[in-house]
N, C-alpha and C positions, 0 to 999 in steps of 0.2 A: 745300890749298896755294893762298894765290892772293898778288896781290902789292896793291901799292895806292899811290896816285899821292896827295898828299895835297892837290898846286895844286890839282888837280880834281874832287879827289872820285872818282875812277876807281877801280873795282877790273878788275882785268886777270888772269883766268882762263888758266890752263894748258890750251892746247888744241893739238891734232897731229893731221895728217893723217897715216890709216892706210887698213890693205884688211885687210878682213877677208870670209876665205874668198875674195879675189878682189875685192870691192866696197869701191871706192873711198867714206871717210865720214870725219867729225870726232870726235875722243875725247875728252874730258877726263880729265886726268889726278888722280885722288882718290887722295892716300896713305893717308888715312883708313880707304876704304872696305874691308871686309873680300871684296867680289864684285864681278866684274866685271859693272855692266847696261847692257843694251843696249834700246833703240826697238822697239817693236812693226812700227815699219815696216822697219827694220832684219833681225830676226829672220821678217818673210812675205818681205823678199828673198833672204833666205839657204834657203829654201825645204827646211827640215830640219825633221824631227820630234824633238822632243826627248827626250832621253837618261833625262831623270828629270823626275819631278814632287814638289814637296813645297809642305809647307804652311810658313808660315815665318812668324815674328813678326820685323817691319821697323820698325829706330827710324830715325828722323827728326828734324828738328830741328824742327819742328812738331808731332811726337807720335809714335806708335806704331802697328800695327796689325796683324793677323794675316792672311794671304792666301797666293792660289796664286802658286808660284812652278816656272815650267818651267827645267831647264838643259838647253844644247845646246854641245855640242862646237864648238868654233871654232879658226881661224887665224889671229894676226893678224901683219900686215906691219909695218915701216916702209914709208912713200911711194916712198923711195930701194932698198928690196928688202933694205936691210944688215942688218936685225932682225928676226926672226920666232919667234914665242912660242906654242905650245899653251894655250889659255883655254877655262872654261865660261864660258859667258854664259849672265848670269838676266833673266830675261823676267819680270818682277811683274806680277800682275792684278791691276788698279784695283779696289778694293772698289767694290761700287754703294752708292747713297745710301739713305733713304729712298725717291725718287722713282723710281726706280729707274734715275736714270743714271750714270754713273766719277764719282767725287772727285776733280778736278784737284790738291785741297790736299793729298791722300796720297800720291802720287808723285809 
């Protein structure tokens, strides 16, 4: 979902300030997406071990790819406190390259 301004060429993303487990952060809103993921830096602040691990094949609009994916139990808020939702969050591991560093263009 996003929306799009056409004077300017703008597209204007769907984004909400939430807390999750407690930590204040920005969400985007994907009707799309069939999971909910979260930032690696997001997931060492929440400082939980996670519930499951699987291996998981991720499409993209750039392509496809098969990887590790951790899920961890979470909370998340409204900013205002009036909404709050039991969620796993997936944590995807960057496949390495050849070279052997993350692919930015896979996630």
């Amino acid at each position: 979902m996003s929306a799009h301004r056409a004077e300017d060429n703008q597209v204007i993303y769907p984004v909400v300030v939430i807390k999750v487990d407690g930590i204040k952060t920005q969400a985007l809103l994907d009707t799309g997406s069939g999971s909910c993921y979260a930032s690696a830096k997001l997931i060492d602040a929440l400082n939980k071990k996670p519930k499951e691990i699987q291996t998981k094949r991720i499409e993209m609009i750039l392509g496809s790819t098969t990887t590790r994916v951790e899920i961890y139990p979470a909370t998340i808020k409204g900013a205002d406190g009036q909404f709050t939702m039991e969620v796993e969050l997936s944590k995807v591991h960057k496949p390495a390259t050849s070279d052997g560093n993350t692919s930015e263009r896979h996630i």
